[in-house]
ZATI-638007 format. One record per residue: x, y, z of N, C-alpha, C in turn. Coordinates in steps of 0.02 Angstrom, whole numbers, plus 32768, in hexadecimal, padded with zeros to 4 digits. Each point is the difference from the previous one (the first is absolute). Example, Ala and Ser with C-alpha at 12.3 -4.5 7.8 and 13.67 -1.06 7.14 Angstrom:
BEGIN
82947EE481867FD3803B8000802D803C8000 7FEE80357FDC802A803B80037FD980378025 
This chain:
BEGIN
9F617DC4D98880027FC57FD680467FE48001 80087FC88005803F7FCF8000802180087FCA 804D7FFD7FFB801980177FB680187FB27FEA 7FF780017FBE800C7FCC7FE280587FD47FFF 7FE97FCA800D803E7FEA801A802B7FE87FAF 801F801E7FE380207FF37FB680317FBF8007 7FFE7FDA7FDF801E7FD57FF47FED7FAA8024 7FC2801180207FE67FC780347FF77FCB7FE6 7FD97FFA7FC07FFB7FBE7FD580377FF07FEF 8051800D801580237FD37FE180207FD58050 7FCE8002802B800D7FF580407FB77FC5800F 7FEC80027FC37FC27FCA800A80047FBD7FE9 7FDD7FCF800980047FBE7FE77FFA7FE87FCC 8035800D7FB07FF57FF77FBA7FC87FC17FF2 7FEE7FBC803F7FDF7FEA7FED7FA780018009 800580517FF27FB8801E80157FD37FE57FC1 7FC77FEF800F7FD97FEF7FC97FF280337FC8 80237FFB7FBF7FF1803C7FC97FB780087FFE 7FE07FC980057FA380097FE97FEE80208037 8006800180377FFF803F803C7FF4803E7FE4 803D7FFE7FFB803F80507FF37FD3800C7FC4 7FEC7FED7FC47FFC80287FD07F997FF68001 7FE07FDD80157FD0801080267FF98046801F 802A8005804B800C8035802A7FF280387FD0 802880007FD7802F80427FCC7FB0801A7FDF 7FCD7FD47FE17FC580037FE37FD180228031 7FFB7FFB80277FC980058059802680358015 8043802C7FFA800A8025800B7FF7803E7FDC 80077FFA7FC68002802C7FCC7FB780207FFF 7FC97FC27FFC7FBF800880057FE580308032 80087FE580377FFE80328033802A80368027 802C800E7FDA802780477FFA7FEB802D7FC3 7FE17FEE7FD17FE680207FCB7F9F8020801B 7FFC7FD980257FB5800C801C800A802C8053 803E7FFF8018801A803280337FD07FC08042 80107FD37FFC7FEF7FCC802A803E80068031 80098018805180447FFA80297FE57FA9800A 804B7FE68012800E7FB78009803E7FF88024 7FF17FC5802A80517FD880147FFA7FD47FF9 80237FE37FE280337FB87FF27FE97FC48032 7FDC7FE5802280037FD8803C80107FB47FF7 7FE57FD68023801C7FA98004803B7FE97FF2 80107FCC7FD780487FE67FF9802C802D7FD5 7FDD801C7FD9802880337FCF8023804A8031 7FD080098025800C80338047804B7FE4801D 7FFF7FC3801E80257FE7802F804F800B7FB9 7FF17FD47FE3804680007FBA800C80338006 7FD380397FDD80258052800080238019803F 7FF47FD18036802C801E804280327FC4800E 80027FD37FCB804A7FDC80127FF27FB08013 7FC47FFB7FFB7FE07FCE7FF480137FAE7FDA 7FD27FD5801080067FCA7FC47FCA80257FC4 801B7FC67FC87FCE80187FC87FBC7FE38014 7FC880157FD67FBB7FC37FF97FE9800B7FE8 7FDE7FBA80007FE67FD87FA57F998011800D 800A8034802E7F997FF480047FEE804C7FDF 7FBD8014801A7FFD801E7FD88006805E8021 8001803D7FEC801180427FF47FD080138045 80108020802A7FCD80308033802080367FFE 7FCA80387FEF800D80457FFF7FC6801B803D 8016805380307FDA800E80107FEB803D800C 7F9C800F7FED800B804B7FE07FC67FF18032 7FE980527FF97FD9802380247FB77FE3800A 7FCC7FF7801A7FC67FE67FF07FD580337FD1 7FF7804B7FFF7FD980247FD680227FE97FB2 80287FF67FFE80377FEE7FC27FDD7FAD7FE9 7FF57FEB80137FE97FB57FF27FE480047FAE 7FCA8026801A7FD97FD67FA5803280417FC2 8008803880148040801E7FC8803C7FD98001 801A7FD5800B80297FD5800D7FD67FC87FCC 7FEE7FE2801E7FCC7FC27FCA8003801C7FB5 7FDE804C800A7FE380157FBA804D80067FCE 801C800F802B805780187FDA80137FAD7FDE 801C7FCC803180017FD37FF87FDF7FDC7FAC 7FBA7FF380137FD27FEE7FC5801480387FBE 7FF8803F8002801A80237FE0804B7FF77FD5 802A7FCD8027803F7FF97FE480037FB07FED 7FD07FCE7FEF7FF17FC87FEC7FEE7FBC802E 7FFE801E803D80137FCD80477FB57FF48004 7FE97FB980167FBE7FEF80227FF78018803E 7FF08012801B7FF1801C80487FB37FD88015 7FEE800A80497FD87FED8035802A80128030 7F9B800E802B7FFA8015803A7FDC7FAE802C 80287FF3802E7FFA7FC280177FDE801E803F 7FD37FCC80197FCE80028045801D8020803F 80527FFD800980237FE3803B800A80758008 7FE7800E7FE97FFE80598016803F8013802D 80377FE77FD5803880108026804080257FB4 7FEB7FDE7FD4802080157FB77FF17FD07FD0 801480347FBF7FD67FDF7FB580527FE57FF8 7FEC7FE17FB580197FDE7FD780157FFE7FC9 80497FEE7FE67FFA800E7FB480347FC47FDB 7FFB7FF97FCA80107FD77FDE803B80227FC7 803E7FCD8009801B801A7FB6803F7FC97FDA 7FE07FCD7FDD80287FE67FCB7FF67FD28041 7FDA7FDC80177FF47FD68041802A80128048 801080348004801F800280507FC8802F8017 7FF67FE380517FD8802F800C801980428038 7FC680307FF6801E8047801F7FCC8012802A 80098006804F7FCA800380358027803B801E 7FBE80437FD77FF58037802F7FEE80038049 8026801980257FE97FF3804D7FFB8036801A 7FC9801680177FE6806080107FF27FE48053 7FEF7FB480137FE4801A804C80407FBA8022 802F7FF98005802F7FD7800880057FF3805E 800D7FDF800D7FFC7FE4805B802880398017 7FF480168035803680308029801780307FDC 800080167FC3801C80307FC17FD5803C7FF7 7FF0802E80197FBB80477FBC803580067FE3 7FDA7FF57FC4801880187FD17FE980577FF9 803C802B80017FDE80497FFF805680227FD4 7FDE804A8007805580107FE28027801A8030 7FF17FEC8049803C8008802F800B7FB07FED 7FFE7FCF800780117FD57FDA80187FF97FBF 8005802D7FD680077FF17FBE805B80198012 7FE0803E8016805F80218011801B7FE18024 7FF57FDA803C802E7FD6801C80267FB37FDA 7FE37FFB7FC180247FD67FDF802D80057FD5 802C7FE67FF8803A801E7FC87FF77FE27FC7 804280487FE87FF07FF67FA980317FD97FF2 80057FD17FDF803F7FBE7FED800380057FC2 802F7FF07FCB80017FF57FB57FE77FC08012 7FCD7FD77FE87FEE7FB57FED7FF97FE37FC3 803F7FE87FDB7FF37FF47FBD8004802F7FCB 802E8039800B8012803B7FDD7FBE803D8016 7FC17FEB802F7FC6801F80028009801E8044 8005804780088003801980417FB27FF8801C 7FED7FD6803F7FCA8003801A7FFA801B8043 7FCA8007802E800C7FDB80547FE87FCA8011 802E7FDD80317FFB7FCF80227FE57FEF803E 7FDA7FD480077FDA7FFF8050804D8010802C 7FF28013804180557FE8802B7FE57FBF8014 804A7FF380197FF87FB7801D7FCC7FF58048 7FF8802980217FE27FF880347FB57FEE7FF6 7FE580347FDC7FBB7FF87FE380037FB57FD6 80367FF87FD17FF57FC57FD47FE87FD78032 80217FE8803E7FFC7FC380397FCF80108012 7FE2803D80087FC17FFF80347FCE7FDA7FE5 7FF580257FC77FCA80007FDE80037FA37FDF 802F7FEF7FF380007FBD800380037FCB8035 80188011803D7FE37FDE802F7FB88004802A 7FE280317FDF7FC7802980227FD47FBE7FD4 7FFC7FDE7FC77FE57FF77FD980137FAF8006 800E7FF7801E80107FAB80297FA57FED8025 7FFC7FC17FEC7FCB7FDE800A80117FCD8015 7FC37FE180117FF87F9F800680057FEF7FCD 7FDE80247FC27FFA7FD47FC9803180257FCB 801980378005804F80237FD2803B7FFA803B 801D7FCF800F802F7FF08040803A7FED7FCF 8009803D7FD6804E7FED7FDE802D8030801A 803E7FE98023803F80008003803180107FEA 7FFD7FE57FD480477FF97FBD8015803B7FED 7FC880327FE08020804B7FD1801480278051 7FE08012802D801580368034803D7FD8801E 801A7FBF800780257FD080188039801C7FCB 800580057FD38041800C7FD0802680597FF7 7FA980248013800E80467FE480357FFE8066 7FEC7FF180258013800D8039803D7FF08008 802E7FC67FDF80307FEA80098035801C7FDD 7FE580177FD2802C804F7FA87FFB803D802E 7FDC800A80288005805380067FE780058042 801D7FC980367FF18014803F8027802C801E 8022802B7FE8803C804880197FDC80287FF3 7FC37FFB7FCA7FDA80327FF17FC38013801E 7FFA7FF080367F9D7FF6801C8015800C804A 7FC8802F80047FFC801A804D7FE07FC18031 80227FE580117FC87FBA80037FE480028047 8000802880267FE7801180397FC280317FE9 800F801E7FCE7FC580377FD87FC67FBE7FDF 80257FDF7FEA7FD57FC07FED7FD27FD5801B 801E7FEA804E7FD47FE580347FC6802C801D 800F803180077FDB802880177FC080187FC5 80117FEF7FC87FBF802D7FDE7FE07FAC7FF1 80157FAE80047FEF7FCC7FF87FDD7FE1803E 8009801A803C7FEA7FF7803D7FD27FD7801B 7FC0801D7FD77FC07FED7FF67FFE7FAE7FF5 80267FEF7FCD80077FAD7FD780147FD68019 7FD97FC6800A80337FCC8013802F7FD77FDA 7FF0800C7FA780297FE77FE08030801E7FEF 7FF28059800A804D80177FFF803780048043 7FE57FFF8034801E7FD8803D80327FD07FFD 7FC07FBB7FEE80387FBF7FE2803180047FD0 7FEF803A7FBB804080027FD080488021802C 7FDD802E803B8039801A800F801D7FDD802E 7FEA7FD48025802B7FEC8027800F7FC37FE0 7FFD7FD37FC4802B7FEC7FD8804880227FF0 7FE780277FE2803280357FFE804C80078035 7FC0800E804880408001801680247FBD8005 7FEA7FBD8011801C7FB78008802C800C7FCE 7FEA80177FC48044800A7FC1803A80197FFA 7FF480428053803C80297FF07FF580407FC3 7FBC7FF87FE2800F80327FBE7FEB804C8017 7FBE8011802D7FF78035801C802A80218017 800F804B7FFA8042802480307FEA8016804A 7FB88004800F7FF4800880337FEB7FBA802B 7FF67FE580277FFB7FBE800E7FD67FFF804B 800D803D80297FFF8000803C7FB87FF88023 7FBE80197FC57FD47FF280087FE57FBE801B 80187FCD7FF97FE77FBD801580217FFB802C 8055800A800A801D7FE6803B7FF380278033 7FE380357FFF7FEA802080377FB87FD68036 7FDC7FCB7FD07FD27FF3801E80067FC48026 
């Protein structure tokens, strides 16, 4: 297990959304009291690794047998919860931000050789784990559509913490996509990728 990095939140973006953070703090407690394992994932993921802040909403990601004890914990601690059609992760509600459990995530198992490969970060005085960055990108470019063809959040986390990403580990597990293709060789026109050679090779 990854040892907790002490003092990291004072290395983070003070203009992190408090309704986040003290959200987070609620959804954590809940499901550390119900022995729910979790990581930290989406924009809150990317921030805890040095990231911009963001204003959307909480992705955590736990196990799939964990799903409805997860829900039940949740509801149990005042949150609305649902299980939405899309059989990929539930849902939860708290003080209006929303919190999307994600047990079957693009390119990601979620398992506990996964759980240990993520680190433990203080986030908000709350020691958690954090997706790594590699998985964060995958699993978000894996999840690029015709009709979800946004840009912007993997466009920002890439440009904060491109020292941090195996990005040759990246192409290779995105391969498959043509929209993670095009983000990357944006990417490279940008200069922001550290590996680049992939395209100019062709």
């Amino acid at each position: 297990m990854a040892t907790v990095r002490r003092g990291y939140p004072q290395e983070m973006p003070s203009e992190q959304s408090t309704d986040l953070l003290d959200s987070l703090k609620v959804v954590a407690a809940a499901l550390r009291e119900a022995k729910v394992p979790f990581a930290l994932a989406g924009g809150l993921a990317a921030w805890a690794h040095g990231g911009p802040p963001t204003e959307h909403d909480i992705d955590l990601m736990i196990r799939e047998p964990d799903a409805e004890l997860a829900l039940s914990a949740l509801r149990d601690a005042g949150l609305r919860v649902t299980e939405p059609p899309e059989g990929w992760l539930v849902k939860a509600w708290h003080d209006g931000v929303l919190i999307d459990l994600i047990f079957a995530p693009k390119g990601v198992l979620v398992d506990d050789a996964f759980l240990d490969r993520c680190q433990l970060v203080n986030v908000a005085a709350v020691d958690m784990l954090v997706v790594p960055l590699d998985d964060l990108l995958v699993s978000k470019l894996l999840a690029l559509t015709e009709h979800n063809l946004d840009f912007g959040p993997p466009l920002e986390w890439a440009r904060a913490i491109r020292e941090q990403v195996d990005w040759a580990s990246v192409r290779t597990r995105t391969s498959d996509s043509p929209f993670a293709k095009t983000f990357l060789f944006m990417l490279d026109e940008l200069g922001v990728a550290a590996h680049a050679d992939t395209y100019a090779a062709r």
